[in-house]
Structures are given as C-alpha cells and as structure tokens.
N, C-alpha and C positions, 0 to 999 in steps of 0.2 A: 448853523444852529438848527435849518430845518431837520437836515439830516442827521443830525442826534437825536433830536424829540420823535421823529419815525424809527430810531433804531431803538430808543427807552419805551415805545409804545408798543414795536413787537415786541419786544423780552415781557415786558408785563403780559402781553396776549400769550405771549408760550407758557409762561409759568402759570397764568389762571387755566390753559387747558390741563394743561399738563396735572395741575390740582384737582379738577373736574376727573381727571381720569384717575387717580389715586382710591383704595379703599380709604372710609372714614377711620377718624382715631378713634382708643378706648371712649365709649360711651353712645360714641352714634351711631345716623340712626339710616344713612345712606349708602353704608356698605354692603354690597352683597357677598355672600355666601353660597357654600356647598360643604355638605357631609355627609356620610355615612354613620346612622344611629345604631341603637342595641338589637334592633330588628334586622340590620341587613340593608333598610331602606334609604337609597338615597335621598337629602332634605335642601333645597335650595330658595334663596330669598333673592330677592332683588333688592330687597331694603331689608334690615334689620328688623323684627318683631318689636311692637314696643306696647302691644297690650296681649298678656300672657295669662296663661290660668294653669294649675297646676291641679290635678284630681285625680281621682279613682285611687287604688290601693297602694299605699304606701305614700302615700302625699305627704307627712311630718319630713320622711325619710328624702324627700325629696327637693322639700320646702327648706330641710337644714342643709343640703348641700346648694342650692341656689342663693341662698343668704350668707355663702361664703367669698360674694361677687355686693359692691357696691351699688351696679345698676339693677338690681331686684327689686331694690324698695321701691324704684320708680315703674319700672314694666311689669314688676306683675299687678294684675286687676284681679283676680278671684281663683279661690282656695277651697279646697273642698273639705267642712269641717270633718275630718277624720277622728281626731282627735282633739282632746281640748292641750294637751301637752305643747302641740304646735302654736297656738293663740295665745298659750304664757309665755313659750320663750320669747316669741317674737315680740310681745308687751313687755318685756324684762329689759330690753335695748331697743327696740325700734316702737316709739308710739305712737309715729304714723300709720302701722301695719292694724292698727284698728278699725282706718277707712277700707281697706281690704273688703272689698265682695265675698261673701264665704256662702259658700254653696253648699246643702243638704245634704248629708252621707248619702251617697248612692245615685248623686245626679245625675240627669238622662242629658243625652246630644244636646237635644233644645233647648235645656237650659242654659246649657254651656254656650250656645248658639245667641242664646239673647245677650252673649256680654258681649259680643262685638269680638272677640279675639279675633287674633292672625295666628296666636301658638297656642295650644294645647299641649301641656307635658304630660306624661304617661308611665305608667311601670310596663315592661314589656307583658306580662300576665295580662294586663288589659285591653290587647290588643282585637281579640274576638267580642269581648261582652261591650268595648266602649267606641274603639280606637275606626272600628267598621266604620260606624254608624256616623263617628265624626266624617271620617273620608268622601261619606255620601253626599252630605252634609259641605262637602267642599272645604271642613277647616283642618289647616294643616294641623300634623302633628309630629313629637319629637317623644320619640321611646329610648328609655333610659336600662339600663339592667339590673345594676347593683348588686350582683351577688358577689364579685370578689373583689383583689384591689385592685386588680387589671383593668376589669370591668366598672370599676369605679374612676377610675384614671380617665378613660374612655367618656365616660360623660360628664365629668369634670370639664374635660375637655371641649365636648360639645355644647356645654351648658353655657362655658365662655365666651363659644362665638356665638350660639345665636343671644349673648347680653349683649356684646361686641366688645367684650373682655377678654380677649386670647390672653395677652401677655398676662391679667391675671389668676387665668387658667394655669399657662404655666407655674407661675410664682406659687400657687397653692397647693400644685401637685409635688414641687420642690420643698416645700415646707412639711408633706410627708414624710418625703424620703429621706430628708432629713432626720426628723425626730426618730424616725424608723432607724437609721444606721446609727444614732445614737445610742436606743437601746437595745439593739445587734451588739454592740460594741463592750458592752456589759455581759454578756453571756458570752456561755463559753462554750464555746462551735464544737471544738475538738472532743467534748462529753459522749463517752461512746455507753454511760447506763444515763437512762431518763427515768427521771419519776413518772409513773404512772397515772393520768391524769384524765378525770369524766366530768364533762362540762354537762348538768343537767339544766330540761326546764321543768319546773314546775308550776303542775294547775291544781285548782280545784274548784269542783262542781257538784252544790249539794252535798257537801260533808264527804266527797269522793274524792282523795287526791289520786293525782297520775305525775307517772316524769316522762320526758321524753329526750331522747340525743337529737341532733341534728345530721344530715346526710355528710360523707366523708369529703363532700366537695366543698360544703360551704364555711362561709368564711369564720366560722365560731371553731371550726376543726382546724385551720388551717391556723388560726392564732394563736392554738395550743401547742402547736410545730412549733412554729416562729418563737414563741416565748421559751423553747427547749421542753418540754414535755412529751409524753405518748400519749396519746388520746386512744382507750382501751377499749373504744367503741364503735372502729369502725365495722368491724365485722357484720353488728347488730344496726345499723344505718341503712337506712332506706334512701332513695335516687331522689325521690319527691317531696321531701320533706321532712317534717318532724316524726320519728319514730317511737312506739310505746314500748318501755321499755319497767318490766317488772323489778320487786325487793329481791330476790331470787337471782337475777342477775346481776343485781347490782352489788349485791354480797359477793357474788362470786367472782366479781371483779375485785372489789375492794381495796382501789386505786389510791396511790400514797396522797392524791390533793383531789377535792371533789369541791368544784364550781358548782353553784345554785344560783338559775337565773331563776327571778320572777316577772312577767310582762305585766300583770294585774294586782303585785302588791308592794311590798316592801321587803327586799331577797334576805338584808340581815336579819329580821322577823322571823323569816323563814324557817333559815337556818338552827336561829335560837328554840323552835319549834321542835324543829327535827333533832335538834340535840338533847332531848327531853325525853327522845321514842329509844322503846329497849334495844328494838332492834338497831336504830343508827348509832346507836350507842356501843355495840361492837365492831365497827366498822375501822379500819386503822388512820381514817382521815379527821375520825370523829376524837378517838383517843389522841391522835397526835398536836390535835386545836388546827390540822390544816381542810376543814369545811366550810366556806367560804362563802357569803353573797354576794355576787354578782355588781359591781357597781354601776351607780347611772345618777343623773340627777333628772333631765325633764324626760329622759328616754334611757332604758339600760344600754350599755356601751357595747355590749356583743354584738350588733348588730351593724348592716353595712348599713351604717349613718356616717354623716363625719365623723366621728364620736370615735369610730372604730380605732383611733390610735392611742386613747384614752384606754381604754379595754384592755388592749395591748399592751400599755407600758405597765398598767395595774396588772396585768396576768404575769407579767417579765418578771416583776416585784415580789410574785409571789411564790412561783415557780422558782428564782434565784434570790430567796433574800439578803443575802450575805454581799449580794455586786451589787445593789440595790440600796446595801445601808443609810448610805448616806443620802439618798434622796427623799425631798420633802413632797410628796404627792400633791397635795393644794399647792404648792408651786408650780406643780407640773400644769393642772388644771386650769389656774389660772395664766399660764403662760400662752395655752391652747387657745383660749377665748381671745387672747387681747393680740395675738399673733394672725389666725384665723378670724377674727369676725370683726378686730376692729374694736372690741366692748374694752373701756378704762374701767380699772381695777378698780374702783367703786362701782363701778356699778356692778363688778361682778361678786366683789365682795356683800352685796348687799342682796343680788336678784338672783343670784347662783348657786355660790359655796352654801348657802345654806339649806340648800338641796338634797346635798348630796347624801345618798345613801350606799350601802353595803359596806364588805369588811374592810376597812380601813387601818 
C-alpha cells in the first residue's frame, strides 16, 4: 500500500512540474513570449501584458483590430481619444469600454507612464515622435504596421500573443482568407480587359475642394486589383502618401467606375454633389451612374481597418455586378460583425446597419 501511495504521489509531482513548465492557455497571464514586431524589433515577456494602452496615430485602426480578440476588453486600460468614431463603436457592443482611461490626442510619455502599463501599442510612424521617449522611459512597446494584408496578418498575429490569444489569432486570419477566396471565386481571373478604375479622396477646405489618389503600394490600390479592376493612377501616385491630383487629369483619365472616398463627411453626399458639376457630368462614370461613394459605417472601409474585407467585397460587387447579383450586402455586413467580433444580430441591427453609408 505504502508503495502505491509513493508511486501516486510521484506522478502527481511530475505532472504539477511538468504543468509549471507548460505556456499558459488562451487568456493568461504567465506565459511568456517572443516576437518580432512591424519595426524589426525583437519583443519578449516573461508573463503576458495585462495592462495595455493603445495611442498615437492610428489608435481606432488599431483599437478595431484588438477588439477582434475576447481578452482586450479586459487588458486594455487607456485609449487615446483620436477619434470619437472609436468610443461609439466600442459603446454600440462593449459598455464596459466606457471605464476605459482615454487619453488626450497627442499624449506625451508621462502620461502614458502614470497608467502603470507593461504595453504600449504603437503605429510604426510613431516610433521617433513617441515610441523613443517611451523606451527611455523603460515601457515596453509593440509597433504595428498596417499598411497591407500581409502586414496586417503579421500584427494580427502579434497582437494575439501578446493577449495570449494565438489560436484566436489564427482563427481570424482564416476567417479572412476565407471571405477573401469567397469573393475571388466570383470573379473572373481569366478577364484579360478590366475596366478602368480611380479610387479618389476627397477634401474640402474653405470652399476649396482637392482629390487626392493614394500611393500604388497601398492597400486602397491593391483592392482595386483584387476586385478585377485597373487602377489608372498609378503613374500619378506618390511613395509617401496621398497625391494631389487635378480636374484635368481626371478628365483625362476618365475611368469607366470612379470611387469617392470621403474621411470627413458623407461620400454618397459627395458624390450626389459632384453629380450636379458640369464638368463631372461629362465624365463616362458619371453618365454610365457607375460614380460611387465610398462605403463605411463608424470608419470608411478603404482603409487597413478590419473593415478592409468589407471595402473589398463592396468594390468586387461593384466592379462585377452581374457575379454579385444575387448577394445581399447587409448580409454580408452583418455576417462580418457577428463572425468577427462576437456582436448578435440585434444588436447590430440596432447599433450598426443603421450606419451605414455610401452607394449601396
């Protein structure tokens, strides 16, 4: 007898080491880590981050891809109000994210320093004006990239371990590439003419409007690809950003579908606007009714947000209406939220769809 109760009392001691030695499961909070972030920089924990702050430029865009992981609501402590677009969605499903710390546009180290973090998330741009000062400072930090989908893959990825959400890292990068070969699947690869197609933005300041294209690398060009289109501007595209881009050129493009993003207003408005002007009124996008605003609901969908396969499957739709017929877009929409984030079709029918803006 003795000698069983000493052989059932080593196995218990092996199996409690042997657990001691294990990373933790989804959620916690005593696994370590190592990765490599959007910087290059190697980032290592002994335990898991479990008070987070998210700031500097691009914080919605950053804040909607962390809220695509269950353990955000709980590890992040403070936000930096960039936007107010971020503090509704996140009020439209989560209203706990109200106790959320939200920090002053343009918060310095020490601020960020009196929250107590162990993480700081970052856009790589901020790495000189913020990311310095935090290092100095001693608090780690994790730089994100997000200009393509590679690149968004990539901190997808990182973003799940240091929650301690791999596996639902994976699951949400699969959840992509899915809907993505879905609406692959619908187009027709083998199309050797594309319509010709100019994704603009537009601003206006003081009764001044301007448009601008975006550079031939980023991801608003690259979705004009993907949906079977030519995007007629790369020629005219600058490396660093958004491009100005004159009526004069744009006549003389005068591409068979023309996108209108708006970031500061309402892009169908826009468009109804511009459909009014003599000049876009000769235009063959304009005669053919293919001129288009831009859709979004708390953020327009061009851009590298989650969002962006939203953008995508609307650009695929509109570029191929005919493979497209039979889908119901608010289906789609609503499929996205309650697949992705978790939100039941009440609530998104009530805190969402009614959102939604552009041509539809």
């Amino acid at each position: 007898m003795k000698k069983i109760t000493y052989i059932l009392m080593l196995a218990a001691l092996l199996l409690g080491l042997s657990a001691c030695s294990q990373p933790a499961g989804e959620n916690g909070n005593s696994a370590s880590i190592e990765l490599t972030d959007a910087m290059g920089n190697q980032v290592a924990f002994q335990e898991l981050p479990s008070n987070i702050v998210v700031t500097g430029k691009q914080t919605p865009m950053i804040i909607d891809l962390m809220y695509l992981f269950p353990a955000a609501e709980t590890k992040i402590v403070g936000i930096e109000n960039r936007s107010q677009t971020t503090k509704n969605f996140l009020e439209s499903f989560s209203p706990s994210s109200a106790a959320k710390i939200v920090l002053e546009k343009g918060a310095g180290a020490e601020q960020i320093a009196a929250l107590d973090s162990d993480l700081v998330i970052l856009k790589t741009s901020m790495a000189e004006e913020l990311g310095a000062r935090l290092q100095t400072l001693g608090i780690p930090t994790l730089y994100v990239s997000m200009e393509s989908i590679p690149e968004l893959e990539t901190d997808i990825t990182n973003i799940g371990l240091v929650l301690g959400q791999p596996e639902r890292a994976s699951e949400v990068i699969g959840l992509y590439n899915q809907m993505t070969a879905d609406i692959q699947s619908k187009i027709d690869q083998t199309a050797t003419e594309k319509p010709d197609v100019l994704l603009l933005q537009y601003s206006e300041d003081n009764g001044e409007i301007s448009f601008e294209v975006p550079p031939a690398t980023w991801l608003q060009t690259n979705l004009v690809e993907m949906a079977g289109g030519n995007p007629v501007w790369t020629d005219a595209a600058s490396t660093g950003g958004w491009a100005t881009v004159n009526m004069e050129q744009i006549a003389n493009w005068n591409p068979d579908i023309i996108f209108v993003v708006n970031y500061f207003g309402n892009s169908e408005e826009t468009v109804s606007q511009l459909m009014e002007n003599e000049v876009w009124q000769q235009l063959a996008a304009t005669q053919n009714g293919t001129l288009y605003g831009f859709p979004g609901d708390f953020i327009s969908w061009d851009q590298p947000d989650s969002r962006w396969i939203l953008g995508y499957n609307w650009m695929a739709m509109k570029i191929n209406p005919d493979a497209f017929a039979d889908v119901n877009f608010e289906d789609v929409v609503s499929n996205f939220y309650q697949q992705f984030y978790g939100i039941d079709e009440t609530t998104i029918q009530q805190n969402i769809i009614p959102l939604l803006y552009g041509s539809f």
